[in-house]
C-alpha positions as CSV (number, residue, x, y, z in Angstrom):
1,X,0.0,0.0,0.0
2,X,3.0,2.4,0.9
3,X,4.2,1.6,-2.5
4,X,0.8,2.5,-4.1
5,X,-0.1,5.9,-1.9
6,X,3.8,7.2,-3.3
7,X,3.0,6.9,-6.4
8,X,-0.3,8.8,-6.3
9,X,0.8,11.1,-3.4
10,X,4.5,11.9,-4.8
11,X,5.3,14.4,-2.3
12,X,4.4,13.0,1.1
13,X,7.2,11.9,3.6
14,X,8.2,8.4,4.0
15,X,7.1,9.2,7.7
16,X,4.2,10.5,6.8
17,X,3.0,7.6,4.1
18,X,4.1,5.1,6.9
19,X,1.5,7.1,9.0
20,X,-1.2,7.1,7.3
21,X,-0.8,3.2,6.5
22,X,-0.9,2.7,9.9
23,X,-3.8,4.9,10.6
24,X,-5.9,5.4,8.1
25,X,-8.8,2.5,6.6
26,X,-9.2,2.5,2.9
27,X,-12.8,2.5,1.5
28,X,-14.3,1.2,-2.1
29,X,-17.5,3.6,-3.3
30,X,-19.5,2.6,-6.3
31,X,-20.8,5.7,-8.6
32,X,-23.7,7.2,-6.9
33,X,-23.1,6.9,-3.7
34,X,-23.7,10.0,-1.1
35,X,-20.5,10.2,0.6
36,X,-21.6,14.0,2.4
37,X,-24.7,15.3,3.1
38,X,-25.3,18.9,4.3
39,X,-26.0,19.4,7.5
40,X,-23.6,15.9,8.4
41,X,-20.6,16.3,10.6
42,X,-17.5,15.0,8.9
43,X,-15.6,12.7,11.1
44,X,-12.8,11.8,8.8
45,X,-10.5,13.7,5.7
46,X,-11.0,11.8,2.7
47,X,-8.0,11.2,0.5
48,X,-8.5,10.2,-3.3
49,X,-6.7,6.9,-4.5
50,X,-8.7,6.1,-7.6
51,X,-12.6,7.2,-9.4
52,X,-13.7,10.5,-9.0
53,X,-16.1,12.9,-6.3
54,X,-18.3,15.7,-7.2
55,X,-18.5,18.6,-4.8
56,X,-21.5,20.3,-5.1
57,X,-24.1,22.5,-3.0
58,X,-27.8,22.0,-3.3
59,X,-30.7,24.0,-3.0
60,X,-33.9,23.9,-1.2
61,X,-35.3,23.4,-4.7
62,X,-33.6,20.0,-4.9
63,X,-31.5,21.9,-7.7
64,X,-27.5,21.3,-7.8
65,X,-24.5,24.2,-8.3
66,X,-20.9,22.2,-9.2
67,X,-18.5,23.5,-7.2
68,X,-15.4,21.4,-7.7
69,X,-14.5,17.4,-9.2
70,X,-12.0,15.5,-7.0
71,X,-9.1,13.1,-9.0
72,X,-6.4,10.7,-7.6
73,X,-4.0,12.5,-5.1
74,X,-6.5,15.1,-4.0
75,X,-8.7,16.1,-0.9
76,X,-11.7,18.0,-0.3
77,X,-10.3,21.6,1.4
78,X,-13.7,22.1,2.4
79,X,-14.3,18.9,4.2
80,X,-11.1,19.4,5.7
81,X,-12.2,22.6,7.2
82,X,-15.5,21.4,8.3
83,X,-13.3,18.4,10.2
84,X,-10.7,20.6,11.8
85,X,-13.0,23.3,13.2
86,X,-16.1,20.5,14.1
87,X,-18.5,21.9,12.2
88,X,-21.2,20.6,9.6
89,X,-20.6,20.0,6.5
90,X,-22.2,23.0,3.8
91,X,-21.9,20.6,0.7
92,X,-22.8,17.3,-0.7
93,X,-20.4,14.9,-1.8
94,X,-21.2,12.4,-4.7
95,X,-19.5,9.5,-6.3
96,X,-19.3,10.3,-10.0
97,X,-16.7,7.0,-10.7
98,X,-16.3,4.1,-8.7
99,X,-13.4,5.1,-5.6
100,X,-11.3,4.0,-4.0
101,X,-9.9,6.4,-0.9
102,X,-8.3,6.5,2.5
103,X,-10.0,7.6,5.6
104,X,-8.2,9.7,8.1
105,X,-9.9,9.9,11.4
106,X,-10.0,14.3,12.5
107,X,-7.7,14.1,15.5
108,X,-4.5,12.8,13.0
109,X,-5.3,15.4,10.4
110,X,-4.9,18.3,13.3
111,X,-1.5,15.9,14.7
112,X,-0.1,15.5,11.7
113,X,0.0,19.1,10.9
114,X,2.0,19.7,13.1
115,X,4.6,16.8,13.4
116,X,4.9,15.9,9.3
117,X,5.8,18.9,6.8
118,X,4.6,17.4,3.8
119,X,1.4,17.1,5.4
120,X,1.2,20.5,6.1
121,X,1.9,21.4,2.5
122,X,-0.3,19.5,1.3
123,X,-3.2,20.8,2.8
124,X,-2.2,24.5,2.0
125,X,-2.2,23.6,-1.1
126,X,-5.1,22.0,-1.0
127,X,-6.7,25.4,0.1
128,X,-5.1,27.3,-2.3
129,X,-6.1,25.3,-5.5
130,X,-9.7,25.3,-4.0
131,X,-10.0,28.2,-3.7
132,X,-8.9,29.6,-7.0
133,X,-11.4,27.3,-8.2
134,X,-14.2,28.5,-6.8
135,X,-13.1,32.3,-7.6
136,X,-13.3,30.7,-11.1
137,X,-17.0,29.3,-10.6
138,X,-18.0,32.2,-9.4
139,X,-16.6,34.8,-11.9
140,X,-18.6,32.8,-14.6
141,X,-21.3,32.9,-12.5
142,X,-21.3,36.8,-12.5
143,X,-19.9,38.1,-15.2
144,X,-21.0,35.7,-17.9
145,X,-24.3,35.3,-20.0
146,X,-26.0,31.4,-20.0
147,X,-24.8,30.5,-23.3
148,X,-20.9,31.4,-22.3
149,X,-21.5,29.4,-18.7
150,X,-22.4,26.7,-20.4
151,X,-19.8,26.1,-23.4
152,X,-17.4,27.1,-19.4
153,X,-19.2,24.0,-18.0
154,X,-18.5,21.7,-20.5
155,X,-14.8,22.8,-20.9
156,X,-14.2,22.7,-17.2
157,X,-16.2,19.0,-16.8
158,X,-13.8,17.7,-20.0
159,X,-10.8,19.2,-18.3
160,X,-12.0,17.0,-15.0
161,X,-12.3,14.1,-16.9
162,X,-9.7,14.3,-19.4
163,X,-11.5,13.8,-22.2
164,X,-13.7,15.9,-25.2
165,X,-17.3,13.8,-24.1
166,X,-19.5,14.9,-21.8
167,X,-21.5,12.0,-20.7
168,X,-24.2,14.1,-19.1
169,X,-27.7,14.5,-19.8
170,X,-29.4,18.1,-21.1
171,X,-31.4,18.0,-17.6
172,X,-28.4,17.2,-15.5
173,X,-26.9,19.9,-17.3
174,X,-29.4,22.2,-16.7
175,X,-29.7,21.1,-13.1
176,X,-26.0,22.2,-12.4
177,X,-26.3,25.2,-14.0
178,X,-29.5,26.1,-12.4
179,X,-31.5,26.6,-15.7
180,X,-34.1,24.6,-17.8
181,X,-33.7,21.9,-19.8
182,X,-35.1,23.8,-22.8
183,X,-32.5,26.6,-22.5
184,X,-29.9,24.0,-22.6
185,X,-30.9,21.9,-25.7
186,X,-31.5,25.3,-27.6
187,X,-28.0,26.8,-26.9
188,X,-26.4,23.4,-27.5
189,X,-28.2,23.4,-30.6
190,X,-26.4,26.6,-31.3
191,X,-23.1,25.7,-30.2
192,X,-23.7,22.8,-32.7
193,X,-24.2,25.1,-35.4
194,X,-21.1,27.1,-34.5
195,X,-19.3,24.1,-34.9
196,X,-18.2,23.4,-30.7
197,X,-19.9,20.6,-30.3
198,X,-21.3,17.1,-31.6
199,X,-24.8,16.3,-30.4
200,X,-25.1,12.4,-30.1
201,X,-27.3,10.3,-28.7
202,X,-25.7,9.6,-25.0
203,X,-23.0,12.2,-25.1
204,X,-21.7,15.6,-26.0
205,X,-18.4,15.7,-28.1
206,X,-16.5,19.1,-27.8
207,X,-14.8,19.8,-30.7
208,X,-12.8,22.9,-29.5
């Protein structure tokens, strides 16, 4: 496992990797699973071995806003602040891909801070890419017009997955980006036209 957790986690100590072997249980999550729930207090920090975790807020109209995608090698910063400070959590948490990560229980995370370096690091930089992030979400969210928050949605979700298709539905689309369905299909339509996308069946191809 050490062996594994280097690879994906280049920059942790040997200390530290021998740490959280010792310490820290590794879960399995199939897609679709709820892994944080607003209003849930968050007992452990999640780190990301394999799959991949949508962080999003929902509303009391049942409607989702996309804050951030988690990958291999990464943690929630906002979970991690919940944890330290005891509080609930403000966002859900969803399996998008089947995951595998490590649990770390909150009294190591706030120990290990201060006794491992790396650690430390880490989660600064944890906060830091966050957070630029979300200045990201929400500059599109003021300053740009629907049609240009969308073609920023489906660059931003093929940048997460690393690919040009967009397996998403028009509602779930629409959902995320707190609009209708019918505004969606029409400005994909559009996009279509300008030649950015590929409509198919089952998937969106960018093509820019």
């Amino acid at each position: 496992m050490q062996n594994t957790l280097k690879q994906i986690f280049p920059n942790f100590s040997n200390e530290l990797l021998s740490a959280i072997e010792e310490n820290a249980s590794e879960q399995n999550f199939e897609a679709g699973t709820i892994l944080m729930r607003t209003g849930q207090y968050i007992k452990n920090t999640v780190l990301i071995l394999e799959g991949k975790i949508k962080i999003y807020r929902e509303g009391e109209d049942g409607g989702e806003f996309l804050m951030y995608y988690l990958h291999p090698g990464q943690a929630c910063a906002i979970s991690m602040i919940c944890t330290a400070r005891s509080e609930k959590s403000q966002i859900m948490a969803k399996v998008v891909e089947d995951v595998s990560v490590m649990m770390i229980p909150l009294p190591l995370m706030e120990k290990w801070m201060m006794e491992h370096r790396s650690w430390y690091e880490f989660v600064i930089e944890t906060y830091r890419n966050r957070f630029e992030e979300i200045l990201e979400v929400v500059d599109n969210i003021a300053f740009r017009s629907t049609d240009e928050r969308l073609e920023f949605y489906l660059k931003r979700h093929s940048k997460a997955c690393g690919c040009t298709e967009v397996k998403l539905s028009h509602q779930e689309i629409a959902t995320e980006l707190n609009t209708s369905r019918e505004v969606v299909s029409r400005l994909l339509k559009k996009m279509e036209q300008r030649g950015l996308v590929k409509l198919n069946r089952n998937h969106i191809e960018l093509l820019k």
